[in-house]
N, C-alpha and C positions, 0 to 999 in steps of 0.2 A: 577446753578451748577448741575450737571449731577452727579448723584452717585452710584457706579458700586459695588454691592456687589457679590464677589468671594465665590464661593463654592469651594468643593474637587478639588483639582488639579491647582487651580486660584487662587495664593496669593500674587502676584504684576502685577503692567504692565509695563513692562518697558519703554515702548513707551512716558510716561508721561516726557513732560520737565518743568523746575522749578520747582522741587520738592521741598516740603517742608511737614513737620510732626505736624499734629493740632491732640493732645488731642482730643479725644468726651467726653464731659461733659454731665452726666443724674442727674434726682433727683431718678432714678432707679437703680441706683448702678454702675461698670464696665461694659463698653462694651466690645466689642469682642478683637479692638485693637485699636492703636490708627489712622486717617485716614492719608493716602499721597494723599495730593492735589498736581496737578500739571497742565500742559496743552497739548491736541492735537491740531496743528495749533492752532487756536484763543477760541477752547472753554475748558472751566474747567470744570474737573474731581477731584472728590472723591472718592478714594479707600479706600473699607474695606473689610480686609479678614474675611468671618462669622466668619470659627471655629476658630478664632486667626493665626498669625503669622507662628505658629506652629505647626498648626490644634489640639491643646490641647484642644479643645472644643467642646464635644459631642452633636448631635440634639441638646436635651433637657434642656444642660446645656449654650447653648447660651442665651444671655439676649438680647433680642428682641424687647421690649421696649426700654433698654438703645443706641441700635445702631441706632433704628429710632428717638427717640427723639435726641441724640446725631447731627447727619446727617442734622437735620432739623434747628437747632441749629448755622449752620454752613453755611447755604443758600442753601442746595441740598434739587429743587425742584421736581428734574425725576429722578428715581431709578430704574436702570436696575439691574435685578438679574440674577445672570449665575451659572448654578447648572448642576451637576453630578446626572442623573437618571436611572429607570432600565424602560425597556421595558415593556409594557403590550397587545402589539398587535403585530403580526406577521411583519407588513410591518413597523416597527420602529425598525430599523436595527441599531446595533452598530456602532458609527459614526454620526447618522442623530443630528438633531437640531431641537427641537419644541418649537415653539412660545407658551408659554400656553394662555387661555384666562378663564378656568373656574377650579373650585376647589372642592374637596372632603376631607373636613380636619377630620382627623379620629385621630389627637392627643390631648392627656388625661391630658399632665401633664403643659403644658406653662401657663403663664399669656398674654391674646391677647386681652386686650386693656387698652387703658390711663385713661375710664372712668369709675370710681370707688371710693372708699373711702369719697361718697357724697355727687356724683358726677356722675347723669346717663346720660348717651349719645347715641344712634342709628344712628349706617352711614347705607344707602344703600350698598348695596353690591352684589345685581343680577349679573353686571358686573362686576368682581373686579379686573381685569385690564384696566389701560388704553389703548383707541382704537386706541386713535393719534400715541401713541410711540411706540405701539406694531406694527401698520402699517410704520411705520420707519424702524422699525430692521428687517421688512419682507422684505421691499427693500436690505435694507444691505446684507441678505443672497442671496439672488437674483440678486442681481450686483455681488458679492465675488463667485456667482457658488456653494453655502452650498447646498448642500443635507441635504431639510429641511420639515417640514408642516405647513402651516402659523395658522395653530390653536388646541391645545387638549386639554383636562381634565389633571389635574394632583392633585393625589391624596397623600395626605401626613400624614405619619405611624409617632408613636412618636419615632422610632427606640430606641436607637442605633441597634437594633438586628433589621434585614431583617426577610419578612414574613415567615408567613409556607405557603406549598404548598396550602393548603385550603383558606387562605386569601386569597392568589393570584387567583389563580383560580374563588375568588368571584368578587374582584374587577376589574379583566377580564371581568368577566358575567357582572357590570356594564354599562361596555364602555369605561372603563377609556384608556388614552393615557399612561402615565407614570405614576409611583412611586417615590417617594421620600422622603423626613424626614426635608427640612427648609421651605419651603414656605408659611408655616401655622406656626404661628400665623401674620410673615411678611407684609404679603400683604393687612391684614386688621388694619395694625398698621397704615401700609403706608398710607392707605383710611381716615382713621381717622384724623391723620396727614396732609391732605393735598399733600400728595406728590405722584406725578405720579407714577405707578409702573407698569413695564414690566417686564417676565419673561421670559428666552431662557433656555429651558431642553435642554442638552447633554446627548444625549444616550449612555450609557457604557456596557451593556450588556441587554441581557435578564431577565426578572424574574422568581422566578422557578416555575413557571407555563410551562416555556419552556420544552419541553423535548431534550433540549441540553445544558439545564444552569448546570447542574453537570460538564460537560466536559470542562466546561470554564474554564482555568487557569490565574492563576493571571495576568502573564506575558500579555498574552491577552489583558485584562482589560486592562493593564497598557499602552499599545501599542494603544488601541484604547482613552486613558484619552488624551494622549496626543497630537496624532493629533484632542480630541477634543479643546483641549488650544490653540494649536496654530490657530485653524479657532475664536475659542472665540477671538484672540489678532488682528485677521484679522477684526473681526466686529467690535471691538473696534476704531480699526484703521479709520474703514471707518466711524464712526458716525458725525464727524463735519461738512462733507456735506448733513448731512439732518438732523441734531438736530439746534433748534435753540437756541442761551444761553441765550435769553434775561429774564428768569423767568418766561414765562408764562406759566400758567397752564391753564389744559380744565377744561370745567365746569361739567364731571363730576367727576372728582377728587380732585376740590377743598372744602374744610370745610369749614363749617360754623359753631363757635360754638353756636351762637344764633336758626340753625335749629334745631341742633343734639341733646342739650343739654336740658333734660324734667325735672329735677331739679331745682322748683322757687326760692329757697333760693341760686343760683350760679348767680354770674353777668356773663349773656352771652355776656356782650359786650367786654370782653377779647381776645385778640388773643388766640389760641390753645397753646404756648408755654407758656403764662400769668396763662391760665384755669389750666391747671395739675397742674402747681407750686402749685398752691393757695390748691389746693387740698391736696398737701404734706405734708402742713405744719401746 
């Protein structure tokens, strides 16, 4: 199952037929909301909007373990994430689409992983997207005509409050592609987990490192969110001709909790769903 987590401006898809509403269940507490599975042509989808339904939920205050574990709980083994971000380089224009591939997490306040409470674990994480699914959704922008870059940095603040001009201007000087505030602690939840995870940043504006981000008005913003949702529901659209549902995962995204797991007194021969449980309780 294919699981589609929606940023700012992305909190349904309509496209989806057979809808029906499953509860996520965590031993982490509420997740964001509860999922619509349904289907395009013959393969299935999992919808979850991050911030809630009704975007009542800030960065920080999303529970990020509850919607990954929740998700996985549920058979979603590829987890595309589609997010709202700010520019950090001149030729990433309001509008564009970046595939990310690599990560700068600069947030303070999350819980970002399952192994803990006595309970240590280490995933790799050099790459921390997947290559297979991320070169899938490159085609998809590339068939659909997206003005796009099949790869950047993307670095992620604990918000809710955007940078000062001086952060920005550093994480410029590092090279970063984009900005943003959910992809971290996400995507190392997803690794841990087992679960493929791809991520497409939509570019909304500039950062104010620009010297035109003052001048930007909402309206603006709001005019560029939207043609970015509807190219987001256009990729959508197109993913059942090159995703395939069968469950498979690559191997560098799949877990193993016997690798990861450095803790002699834990029975590693638990599935990853079995291991956290036993941990809780």
């Amino acid at each position: 199952m294919i699981g589609i987590i929606g940023g700012s401006g992305l909190y349904e898809i309509e496209e989806l037929t057979h809808k029906k509403i499953v509860p996520l269940k965590s031993i982490y507490g509420a997740p964001s909301a509860d999922a619509v599975i349904g289907y395009i042509e013959n393969l299935e989808f999992a919808f979850l909007p991050r911030h809630g339904v009704n975007h009542q939920l800030n960065p920080s205050e999303i529970n990020y373990r509850a919607n990954i574990e929740g998700l996985k709980r549920i058979g979603v083994d590829k987890i595309i994430s589609i997010s709202a971000v700010g520019s950090l380089k001149e030729e990433h224009e309001p509008g564009k689409f970046i595939t990310v591939d690599q990560y700068i997490d600069k947030t303070i306040k999350r819980s970002n992983t399952f192994f803990q409470d006595g309970c240590v674990g280490h995933v790799p994480f050099g790459d921390p997207v997947c290559s297979s699914l991320s070169s899938k959704i490159n085609s998809v922008l590339k068939s659909n005509n997206i003005y796009s870059q099949d790869k950047g940095t993307y670095l992620c603040i604990e918000g809710p409050q955007f940078s000062t001009r001086a952060e920005s201007l550093l994480y410029k000087s590092w090279g970063c592609d984009v900005i943003g505030m959910t992809n971290m602690p996400e995507a190392k939840l997803a690794r841990e987990a087992g679960i493929c995870y791809a991520s497409l940043a939509m570019v909304t504006d500039y950062d104010c490192w620009h010297s035109g981000h003052d001048s930007v008005t909402v309206k603006a913003i709001q005019e560029v969110m939207k043609s970015n949702v509807d190219n987001a529901h256009n990729i959508i659209r197109s993913l059942p001709g090159l995703i395939n549902g069968d469950g498979e995962i690559c191997n560098v995204c799949q877990s193993d909790p016997s690798e990861m797991v450095m803790t002699s007194s834990v029975d590693k021969s638990k599935s990853f769903l079995d291991l956290i449980h036993a941990t809780q309780k």
